[in-house]
C-alpha positions in Angstrom: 190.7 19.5 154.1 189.9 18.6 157.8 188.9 14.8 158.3 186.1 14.3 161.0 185.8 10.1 161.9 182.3 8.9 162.2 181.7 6.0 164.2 179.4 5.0 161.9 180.6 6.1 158.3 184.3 6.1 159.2 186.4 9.2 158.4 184.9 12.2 156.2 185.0 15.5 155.5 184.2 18.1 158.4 181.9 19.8 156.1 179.4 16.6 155.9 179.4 17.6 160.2 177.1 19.8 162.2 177.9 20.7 165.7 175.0 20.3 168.4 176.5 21.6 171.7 178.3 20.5 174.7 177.2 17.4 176.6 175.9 18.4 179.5 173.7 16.3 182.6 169.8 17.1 182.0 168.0 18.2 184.9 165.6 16.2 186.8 162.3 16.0 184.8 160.6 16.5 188.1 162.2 18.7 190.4 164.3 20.8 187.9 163.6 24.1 188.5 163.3 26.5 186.0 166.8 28.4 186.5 168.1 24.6 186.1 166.3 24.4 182.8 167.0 27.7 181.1 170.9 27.0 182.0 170.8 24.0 180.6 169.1 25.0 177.6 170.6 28.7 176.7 173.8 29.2 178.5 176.6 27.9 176.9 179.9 27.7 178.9 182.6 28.4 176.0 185.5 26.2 178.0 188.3 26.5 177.2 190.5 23.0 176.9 189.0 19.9 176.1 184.9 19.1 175.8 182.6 16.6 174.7 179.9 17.6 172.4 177.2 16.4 170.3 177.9 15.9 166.8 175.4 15.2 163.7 177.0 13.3 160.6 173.9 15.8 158.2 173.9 13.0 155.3 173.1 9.9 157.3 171.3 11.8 160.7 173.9 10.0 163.2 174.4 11.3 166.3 177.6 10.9 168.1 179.9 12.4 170.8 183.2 14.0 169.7 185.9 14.8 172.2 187.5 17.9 171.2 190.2 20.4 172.2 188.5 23.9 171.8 192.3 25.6 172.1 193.9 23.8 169.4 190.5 22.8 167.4 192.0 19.3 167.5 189.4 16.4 166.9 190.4 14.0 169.5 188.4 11.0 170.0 184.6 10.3 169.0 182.9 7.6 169.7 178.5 6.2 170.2 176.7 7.8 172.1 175.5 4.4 173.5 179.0 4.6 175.0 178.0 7.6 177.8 174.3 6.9 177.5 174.2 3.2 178.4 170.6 3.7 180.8 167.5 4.8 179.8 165.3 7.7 181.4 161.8 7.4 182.6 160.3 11.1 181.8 156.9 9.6 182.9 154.7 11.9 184.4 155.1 10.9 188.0 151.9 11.6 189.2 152.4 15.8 188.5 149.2 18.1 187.5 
């Protein structure tokens, strides 16, 4: 059985554990093109090595980052997302039509 750490409900098994995606930098909410966008959404880069993605803990909806080598499948490190996302946003409209 594989053994997945939450930062919230400590270790548990890999199956309680749904993987969102890579981390990646969102595009500016203003001047993001649409290329941008649609990369950022659909195109996944399948790296090789290690990556940081977004993990769900499905039982308890928890959200965190897992550091993880996509070679070796080796769960390295995961930690809050609080941790890389310490700033908050502003998606305000910004005076747009």
């Amino acid at each position: 059985m594989k053994i997945m750490h939450c930062p919230l409900n400590g270790p548990r098994n890999i199956a309680e554990f749904v993987c969102g995606g890579e981390v990646l930098a969102i595009p500016d909410p203003v001047s993001g093109t649409d290329r941008e966008w649609a990369a950022y959404t659909f195109i996944e880069r399948n790296h090789c090595g290690v990556v940081h993605e977004w993990w769900l803990h499905a039982p308890t909806s928890y959200w965190f980052i897992a550091e993880r080598d996509t070679a070796t499948d080796e769960i390295i490190r995961t930690y809050a997302a609080a941790q890389l996302f310490n700033t908050r946003r502003d998606f305000a409209d910004k005076g747009q039509p």
